[in-house]
NUVO-785141 format. One line per field, with one value per residue (C-alpha): residue number from 1; residue in one letter; x, y, z. Coordinates in Angstrom, 2 decimals. Each point is the difference from the previous one (the first is absolute). Example, Ala and Ser with C-alpha at 12.3 -4.5 7.8 and 13.67 -1.06 7.14 Angstrom:
<nodes>
k (1 2) .
r (A S) .
east (12.30 1.37) .
north (-4.50 3.44) .
up (7.80 -0.66) .
</nodes>
This chain:
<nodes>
k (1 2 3 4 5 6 7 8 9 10 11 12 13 14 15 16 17 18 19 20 21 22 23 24 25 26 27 28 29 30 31 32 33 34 35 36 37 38 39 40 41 42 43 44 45 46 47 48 49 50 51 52 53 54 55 56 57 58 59 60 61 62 63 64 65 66 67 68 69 70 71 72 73 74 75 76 77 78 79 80 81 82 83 84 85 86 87 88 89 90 91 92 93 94 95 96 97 98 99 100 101 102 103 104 105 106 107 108 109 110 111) .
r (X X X X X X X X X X X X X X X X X X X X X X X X X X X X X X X X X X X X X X X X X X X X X X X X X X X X X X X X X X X X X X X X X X X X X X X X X X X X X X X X X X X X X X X X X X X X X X X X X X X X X X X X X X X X X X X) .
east (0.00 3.06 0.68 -3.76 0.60 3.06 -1.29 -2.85 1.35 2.58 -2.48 -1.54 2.94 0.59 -3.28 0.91 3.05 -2.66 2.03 -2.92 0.94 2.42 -2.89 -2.52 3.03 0.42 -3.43 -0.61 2.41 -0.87 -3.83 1.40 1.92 -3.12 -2.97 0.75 -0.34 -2.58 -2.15 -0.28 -3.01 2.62 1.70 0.31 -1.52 3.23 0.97 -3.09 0.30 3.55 -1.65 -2.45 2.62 1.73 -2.70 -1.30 3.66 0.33 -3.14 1.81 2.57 -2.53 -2.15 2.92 0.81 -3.95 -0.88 -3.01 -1.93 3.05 0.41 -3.38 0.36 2.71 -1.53 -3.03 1.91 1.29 -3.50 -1.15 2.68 -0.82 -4.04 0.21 2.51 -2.76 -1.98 3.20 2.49 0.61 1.02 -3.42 1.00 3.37 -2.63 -2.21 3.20 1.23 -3.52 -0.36 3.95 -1.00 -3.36 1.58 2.47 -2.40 -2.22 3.14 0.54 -3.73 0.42) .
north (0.00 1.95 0.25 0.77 2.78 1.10 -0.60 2.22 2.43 0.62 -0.31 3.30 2.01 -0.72 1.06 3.20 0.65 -1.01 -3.15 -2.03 -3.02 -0.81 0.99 -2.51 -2.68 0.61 0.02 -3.29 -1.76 1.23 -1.44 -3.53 -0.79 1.45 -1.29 -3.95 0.27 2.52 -2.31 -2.75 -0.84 0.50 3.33 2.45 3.42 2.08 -2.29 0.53 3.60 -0.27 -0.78 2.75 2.43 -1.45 -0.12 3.64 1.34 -2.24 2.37 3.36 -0.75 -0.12 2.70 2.64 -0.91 0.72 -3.48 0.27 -3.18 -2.34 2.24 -1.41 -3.20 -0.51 2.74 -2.20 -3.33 2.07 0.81 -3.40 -0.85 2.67 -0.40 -3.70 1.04 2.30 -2.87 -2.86 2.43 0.38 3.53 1.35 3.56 -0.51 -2.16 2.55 2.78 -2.27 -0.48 3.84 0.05 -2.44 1.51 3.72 -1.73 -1.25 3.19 1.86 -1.87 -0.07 3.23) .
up (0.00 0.65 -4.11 -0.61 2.33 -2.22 -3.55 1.36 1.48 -2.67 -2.88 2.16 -0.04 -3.74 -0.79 1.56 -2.05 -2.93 -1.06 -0.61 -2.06 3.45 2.20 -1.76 0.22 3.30 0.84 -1.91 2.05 3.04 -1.05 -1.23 3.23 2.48 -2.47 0.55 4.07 -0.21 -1.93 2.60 2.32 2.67 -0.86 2.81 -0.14 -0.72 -2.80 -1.54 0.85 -1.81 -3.18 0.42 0.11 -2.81 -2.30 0.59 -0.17 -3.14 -1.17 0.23 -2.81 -2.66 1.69 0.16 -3.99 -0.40 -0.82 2.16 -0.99 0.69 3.86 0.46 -0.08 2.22 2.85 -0.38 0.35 3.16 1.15 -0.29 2.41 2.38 -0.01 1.00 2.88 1.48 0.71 1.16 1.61 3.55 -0.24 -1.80 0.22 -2.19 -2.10 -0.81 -0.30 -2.86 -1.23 -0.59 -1.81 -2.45 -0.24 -0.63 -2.63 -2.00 0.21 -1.43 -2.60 -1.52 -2.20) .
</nodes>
């Protein structure tokens, strides 16, 4: 989780320095190493959460190039993510916070 952490977190920063191509790389592999565990029955909460985060950051490389319709459906992906937590999580309030990122994401990107 440590390199998902990484790959995500760097794909950010590139993003911001508008290198996008290495954003969406970095973003992609941050996805394909959290996606597998996030996917099981037994996945905890943050791992999940992981992939949330990935996916809607995933989102903002397309968005900031304009390519709207492709932003969507990774912030939705993300929001799918994030509305199931609202109703498994422990911690409902940091539930419903990501609930209302993705939800903002998506609302951006609908032009």
């Amino acid at each position: 989780l440590t390199l998902t952490r990484l790959h995500d977190r760097t794909g950010n920063a590139q993003a911001r320095l508008a290198r996008y191509g290495e954003a969406a790389d970095s973003f992609e592999r941050a996805i394909a190493l959290v996606r597998p565990l996030a996917e099981r029955a037994d996945a905890p909460p943050e791992v999940r959460r992981m992939l949330m985060a990935a996916l809607g950051n995933s989102g903002d490389v397309p968005f900031y190039q304009g390519r709207y319709d492709e932003a969507l459906i990774q912030y939705d992906a993300a929001r799918t993510i994030a509305r199931r937590a609202v109703t498994t999580s422990v911690d409902r309030a940091a539930a419903l916070r990501d609930l209302q990122l993705t939800t903002t994401r998506s609302a951006y990107a609908i032009k």
